[in-house]
Structure formats: C-alpha cells, structure tokens
SEKOLNU-888839 format. One line per field, with one value per residue (C-alpha): y, z, x. Coordinates in nm, 2 decimals. Layout:
N
y <- [Y:...]
z <- [Z:...]
x <- [X:...]
***
This chain:
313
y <- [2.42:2.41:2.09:1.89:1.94:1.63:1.57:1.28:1.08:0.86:0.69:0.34:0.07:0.12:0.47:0.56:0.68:0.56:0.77:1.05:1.02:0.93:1.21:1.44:1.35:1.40:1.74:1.82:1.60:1.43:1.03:0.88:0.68:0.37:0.33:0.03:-0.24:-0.54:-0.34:-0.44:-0.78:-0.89:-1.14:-1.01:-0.80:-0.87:-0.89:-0.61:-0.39:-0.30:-0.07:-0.25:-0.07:0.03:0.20:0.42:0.56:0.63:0.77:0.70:0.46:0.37:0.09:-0.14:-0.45:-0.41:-0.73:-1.13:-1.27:-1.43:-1.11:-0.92:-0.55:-0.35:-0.01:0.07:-0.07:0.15:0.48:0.39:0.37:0.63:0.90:0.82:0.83:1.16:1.29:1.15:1.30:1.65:1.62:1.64:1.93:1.79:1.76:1.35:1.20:1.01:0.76:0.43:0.36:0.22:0.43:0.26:0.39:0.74:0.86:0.74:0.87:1.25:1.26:1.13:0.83:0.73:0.34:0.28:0.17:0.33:0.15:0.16:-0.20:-0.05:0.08:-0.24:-0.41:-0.10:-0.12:-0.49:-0.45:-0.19:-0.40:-0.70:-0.41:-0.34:-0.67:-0.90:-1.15:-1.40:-1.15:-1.08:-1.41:-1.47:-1.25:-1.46:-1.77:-1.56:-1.51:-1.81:-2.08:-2.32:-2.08:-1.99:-2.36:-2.40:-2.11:-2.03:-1.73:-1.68:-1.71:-1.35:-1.19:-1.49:-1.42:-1.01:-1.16:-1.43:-1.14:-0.87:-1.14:-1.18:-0.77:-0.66:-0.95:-0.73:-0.35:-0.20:0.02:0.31:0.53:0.89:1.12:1.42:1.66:1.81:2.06:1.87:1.95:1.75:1.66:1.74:2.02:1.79:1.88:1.56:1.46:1.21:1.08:0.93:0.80:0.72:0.36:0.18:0.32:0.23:-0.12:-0.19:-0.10:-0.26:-0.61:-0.54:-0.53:-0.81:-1.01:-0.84:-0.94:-1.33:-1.25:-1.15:-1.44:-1.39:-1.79:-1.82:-1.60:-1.73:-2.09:-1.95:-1.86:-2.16:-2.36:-2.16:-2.30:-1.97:-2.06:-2.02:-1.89:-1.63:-1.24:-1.15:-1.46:-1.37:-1.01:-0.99:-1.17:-1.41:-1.63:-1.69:-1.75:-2.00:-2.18:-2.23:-2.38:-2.59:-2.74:-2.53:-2.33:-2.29:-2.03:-1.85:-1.88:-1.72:-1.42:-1.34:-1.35:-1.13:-0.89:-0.91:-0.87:-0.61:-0.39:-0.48:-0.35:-0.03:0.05:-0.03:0.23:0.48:0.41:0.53:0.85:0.97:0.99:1.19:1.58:1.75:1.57:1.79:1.55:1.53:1.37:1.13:1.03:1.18:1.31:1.23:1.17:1.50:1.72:1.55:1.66:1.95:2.02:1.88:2.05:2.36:2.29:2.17:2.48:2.69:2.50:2.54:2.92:2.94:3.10]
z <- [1.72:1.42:1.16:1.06:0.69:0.50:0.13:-0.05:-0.38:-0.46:-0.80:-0.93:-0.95:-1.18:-1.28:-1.08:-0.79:-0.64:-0.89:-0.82:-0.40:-0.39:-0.62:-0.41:-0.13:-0.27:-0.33:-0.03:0.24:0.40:0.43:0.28:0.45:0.27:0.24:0.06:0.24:0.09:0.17:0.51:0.48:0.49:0.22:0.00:-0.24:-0.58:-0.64:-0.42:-0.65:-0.32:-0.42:-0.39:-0.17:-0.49:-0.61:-0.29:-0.33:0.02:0.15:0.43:0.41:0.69:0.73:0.52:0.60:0.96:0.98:0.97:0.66:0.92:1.10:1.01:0.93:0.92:0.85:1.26:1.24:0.97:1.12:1.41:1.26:0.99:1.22:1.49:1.15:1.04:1.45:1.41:1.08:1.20:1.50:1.26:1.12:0.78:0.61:0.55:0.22:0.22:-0.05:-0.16:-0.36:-0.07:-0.11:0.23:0.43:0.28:0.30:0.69:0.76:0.63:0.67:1.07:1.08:1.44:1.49:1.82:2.14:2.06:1.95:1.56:1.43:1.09:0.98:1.09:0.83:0.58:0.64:0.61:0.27:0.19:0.17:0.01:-0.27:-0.29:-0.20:-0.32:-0.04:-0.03:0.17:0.41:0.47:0.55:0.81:0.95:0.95:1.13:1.40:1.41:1.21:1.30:1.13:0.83:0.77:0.83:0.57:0.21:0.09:-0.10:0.19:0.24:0.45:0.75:0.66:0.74:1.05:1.21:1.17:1.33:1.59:1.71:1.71:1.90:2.19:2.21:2.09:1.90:1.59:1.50:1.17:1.34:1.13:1.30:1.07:0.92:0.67:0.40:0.58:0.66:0.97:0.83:0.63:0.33:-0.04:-0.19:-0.56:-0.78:-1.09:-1.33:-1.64:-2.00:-1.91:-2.21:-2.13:-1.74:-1.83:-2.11:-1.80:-1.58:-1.81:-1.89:-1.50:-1.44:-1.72:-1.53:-1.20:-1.33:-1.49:-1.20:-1.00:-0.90:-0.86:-0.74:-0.44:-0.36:-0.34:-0.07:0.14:0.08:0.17:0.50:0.59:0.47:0.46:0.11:0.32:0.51:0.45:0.30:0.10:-0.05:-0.23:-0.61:-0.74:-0.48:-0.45:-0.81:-0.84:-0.54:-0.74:-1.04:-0.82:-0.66:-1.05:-1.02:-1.30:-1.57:-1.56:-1.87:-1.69:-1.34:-1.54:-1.76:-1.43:-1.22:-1.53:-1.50:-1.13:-1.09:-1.39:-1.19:-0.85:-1.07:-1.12:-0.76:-0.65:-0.87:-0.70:-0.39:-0.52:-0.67:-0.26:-0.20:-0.40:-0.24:-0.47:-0.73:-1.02:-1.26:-1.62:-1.54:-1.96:-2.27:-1.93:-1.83:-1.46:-1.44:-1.63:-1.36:-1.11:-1.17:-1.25:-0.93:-0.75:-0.83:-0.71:-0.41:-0.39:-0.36:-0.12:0.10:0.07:0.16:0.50]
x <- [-0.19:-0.04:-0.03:0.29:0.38:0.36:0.43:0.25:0.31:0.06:-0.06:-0.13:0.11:0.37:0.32:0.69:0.62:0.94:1.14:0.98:1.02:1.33:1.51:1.20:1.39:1.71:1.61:1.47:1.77:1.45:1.30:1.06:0.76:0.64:0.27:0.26:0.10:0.36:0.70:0.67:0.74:1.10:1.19:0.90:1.07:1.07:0.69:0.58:0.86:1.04:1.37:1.66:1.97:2.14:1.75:1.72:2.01:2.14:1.75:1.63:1.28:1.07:0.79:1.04:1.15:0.96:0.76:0.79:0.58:0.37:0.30:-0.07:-0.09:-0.39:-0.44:-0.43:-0.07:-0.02:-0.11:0.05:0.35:0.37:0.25:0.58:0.79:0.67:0.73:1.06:1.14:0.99:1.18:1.48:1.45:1.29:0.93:0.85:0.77:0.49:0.53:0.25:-0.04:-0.22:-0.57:-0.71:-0.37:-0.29:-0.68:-0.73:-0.36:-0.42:-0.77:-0.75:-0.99:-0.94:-1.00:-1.00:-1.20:-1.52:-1.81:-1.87:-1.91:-2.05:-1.68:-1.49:-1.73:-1.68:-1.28:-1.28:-1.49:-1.23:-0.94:-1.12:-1.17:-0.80:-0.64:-0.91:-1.16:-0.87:-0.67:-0.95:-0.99:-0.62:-0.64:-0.97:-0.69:-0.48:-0.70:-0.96:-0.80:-1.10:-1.36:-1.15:-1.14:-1.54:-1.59:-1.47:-1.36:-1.62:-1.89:-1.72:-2.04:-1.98:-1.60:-1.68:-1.88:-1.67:-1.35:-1.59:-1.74:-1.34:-1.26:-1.54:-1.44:-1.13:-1.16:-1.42:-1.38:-1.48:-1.44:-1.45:-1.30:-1.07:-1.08:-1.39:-1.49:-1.27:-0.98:-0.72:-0.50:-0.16:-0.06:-0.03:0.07:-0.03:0.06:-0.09:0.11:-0.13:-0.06:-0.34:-0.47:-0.30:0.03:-0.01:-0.11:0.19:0.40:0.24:0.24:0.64:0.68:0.52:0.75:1.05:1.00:0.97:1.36:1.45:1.35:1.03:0.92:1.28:1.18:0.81:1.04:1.26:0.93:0.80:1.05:1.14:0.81:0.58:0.24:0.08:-0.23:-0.10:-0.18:0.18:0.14:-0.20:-0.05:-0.05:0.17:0.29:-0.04:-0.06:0.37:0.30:0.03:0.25:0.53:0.26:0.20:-0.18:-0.08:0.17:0.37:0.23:-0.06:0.08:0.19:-0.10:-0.31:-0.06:-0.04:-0.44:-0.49:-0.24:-0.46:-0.76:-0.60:-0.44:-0.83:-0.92:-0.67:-0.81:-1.18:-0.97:-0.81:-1.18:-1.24:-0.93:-1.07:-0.73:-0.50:-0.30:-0.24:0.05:0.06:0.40:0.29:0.61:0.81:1.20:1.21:1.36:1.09:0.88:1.05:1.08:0.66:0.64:0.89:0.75:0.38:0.58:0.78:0.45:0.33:0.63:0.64:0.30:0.21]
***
C-alpha cells in the first residue's frame, strides 16, 4: 500500500516558518496543517503568533481556531486530527503542508506512534515528561486540574513525579497508552519531505526578543484581559503557554510589565532550545539556513529540494 505524500516545515519559534508555508502553498494550490499546539485555541492569537486573515493570504489552515480555551489537547488529539486533514487534503487532489514547531506532534505524526488501548504505562509517563520539556511542569499540571481538580490542589507543580502519577493513576482507569511505533527501520509512515529552517542562535534569539516586544504593541496584555475577563481561568492548559501565564501575572500586579517581557523573551529562548532537543531525534530532516536570505531565495532553495522529492519514483 502505498504512503500519502506529506510536506513538513518545522524549525524553532520565530525562525519563519509561516512565511515559508504559506507562499509553499501558494506555489503548490494546496493547505496547510497547523502543528502548533497554541493555534487551536480561539481567542489566543497574538501570543501564540497565530496569522492573521490578511497573513494567510487566502490558504486554507486546518487545526486553527478548533477548540474553546478551556478545552485539553494532547498529542492523541492531535494525530487524530491532522491525519483526517491530510485524507481530506489528498482526497483533493493536493499534497498537505504540514506546518509547526511542535517536536512532540510532528515526530509521533510521521513516525506513527500509536497511543492507544494497549497496555504501556512507561510511555504515558515518557509523553507526559515530554511536554513538561517543551511546555514547562506548569502545563502538565494544568492538564491534572483538568482532570482531578482535588489532587491538583493537594500537589504543587513542582511535586511533578505525584503530578506524572496522579495524571497516569486517572488515564489508566480509562485507556491505557502505549508508544508503539508503526514504522520501523527508520522509516516513516508518510512519504514525507520534511524541512527544517534554522537560524545562528544570536540571530534567532534577537528575533525572538523583537517578537516578543511586538506582540506587547500589538496588544498582547490587551488580549490575556479579554480572557480573563470572559471568565478564563489563569490555570487552565491554554492559559499556561508562553507568554500568556506570565502577561496574566503582570495584569494580576505579580509582575511588572518589564518584567513579563524579559521573562517571555527568556522562556521562549529556553523553549527555542527545547525544540531543537526534539529535531536532534528527527535524522530525516533536510535543513535549510533561513540566516542573509529574502523570503523568496528561500523559497526557492527549498522549492527545489521539494521539487526532487516530488519527481521522485
């Protein structure tokens, strides 16, 4: 049976990957598939960099805008999703582009990690580590509030090992977990071209501070005090993401806001790093300095890789 084609941008924050898959897509008259585990929350859009209407310029983007701010999301939900969007977009006539720095959701999507009814409490615990290492233990434990909000209160997010326990105590009363992975011998489940834009770290982080300054202009704290007010929890998952947690803590007088900046500009280098830890995992990617490069010189280096990879047999 053969595999579905599947393109892939990936890279850390702020290194323009949204550029690059929207004018791929463009180019190649197909959608593009978020993975990018903030986009899904409506109302959430300046700090998660979400493209505007105007940004996406008429393409088509799926897993936006598809959730509640209260509503969870795990990586199940996310393969779930993205693999009916990439049916749907084959269905079409077109090859998907799968677009997000999510490390966790890209490498179980192509790679096939099947978490399901199976026993295999060891990778719940490694998944649940996994996203405490890309979204930090607070986020984890959100997701324990979600579920158990009498243990969450007995335990701080620090006590993260009970946190891991208490969440794993609650999944295993309903499904079990496992990590089984579909495809072996390093291959992958899709017939994925998958680029990765990378940028020198100074570089990456000067953009990532000047982002972080331009989401505050554009009304960053003005947003977080819309969710509040609509009556959005401070400690719920979509509330917990870089840059809303420490906005929501400068509204609530815990921080000034020189203070909420300089620690979103610090987490969001910290995370960068994290999602680099990912992509050492992920050997298949065909990198791409993004570094002294218009958006169309890009595209075009990329284009042709991609253009190989579409003539291929």
């Amino acid at each position: 049976m053969s595999k579905s084609r599947l393109l892939v941008i990936l890279g850390p924050t702020a290194v323009g990957k949204t550029r690059l898959s929207i004018d791929l897509a463009k180019k190649l008259h197909t959608d593009i598939i978020s993975g990018d585990s903030m986009l899904v929350y409506r109302g959430f859009d300046i700090g998660s960099a979400k493209p505007t209407m105007e940004e996406r310029e008429g393409i088509r983007h799926e897993l936006i805008d598809i959730l509640e701010p209260t509503d969870s999301f795990s990586v199940t939900d996310f393969q779930q999703r993205a693999a009916a969007a990439i049916t749907k977009i084959r269905a079409a006539g077109h090859i998907p582009i799968l677009a997000g720095g999510t490390g966790l959701y890209v490498k179980s999507l192509v790679e096939g990690y099947r978490f399901n009814e199976t026993p295999g409490d060891d990778a719940y615990r490694a998944s649940l580590e996994a996203l405490a290492a890309e979204h930090g233990k607070a986020y984890v434990h959100a997701m324990l509030e979600k579920v158990d909000p009498g243990t969450a209160a007995r335990l701080h997010v620090n006590d993260f090992r009970r946190v891991i326990r208490a969440l794993e105590v609650h999944h295993l009363g309903g499904e079990r977990i496992s990590g089984e992975r579909l495809a072996t011998g390093g291959e992958l489940v899709y017939d994925a071209y998958i680029v990765g834009l990378r940028r020198e770290r100074a570089r990456l982080y000067e953009r990532i501070n000047a982002r972080v300054e331009q989401m505050f202009a554009q009304g960053l704290a003005e947003e977080v005090r819309r969710l509040l007010a609509s009556g959005i929890p401070r400690d719920c998952q979509a509330m917990q993401g870089i840059g809303y947690k420490e906005t929501a803590a400068y509204l609530c007088g815990e921080l000034s806001r020189e203070e909420a900046v300089a620690q979103i500009q610090k987490s969001t280098r910290h995370f960068a790093k994290r999602q680099f830890t990912w992509y050492r995992k992920m050997p298949y990617i065909h990198w791409y300095d993004a570094d002294d490069k218009s958006d169309s010189v890009l595209l075009s280096e990329v284009y042709a890789g991609i253009a190989g990879y579409l003539t291929k047999e």
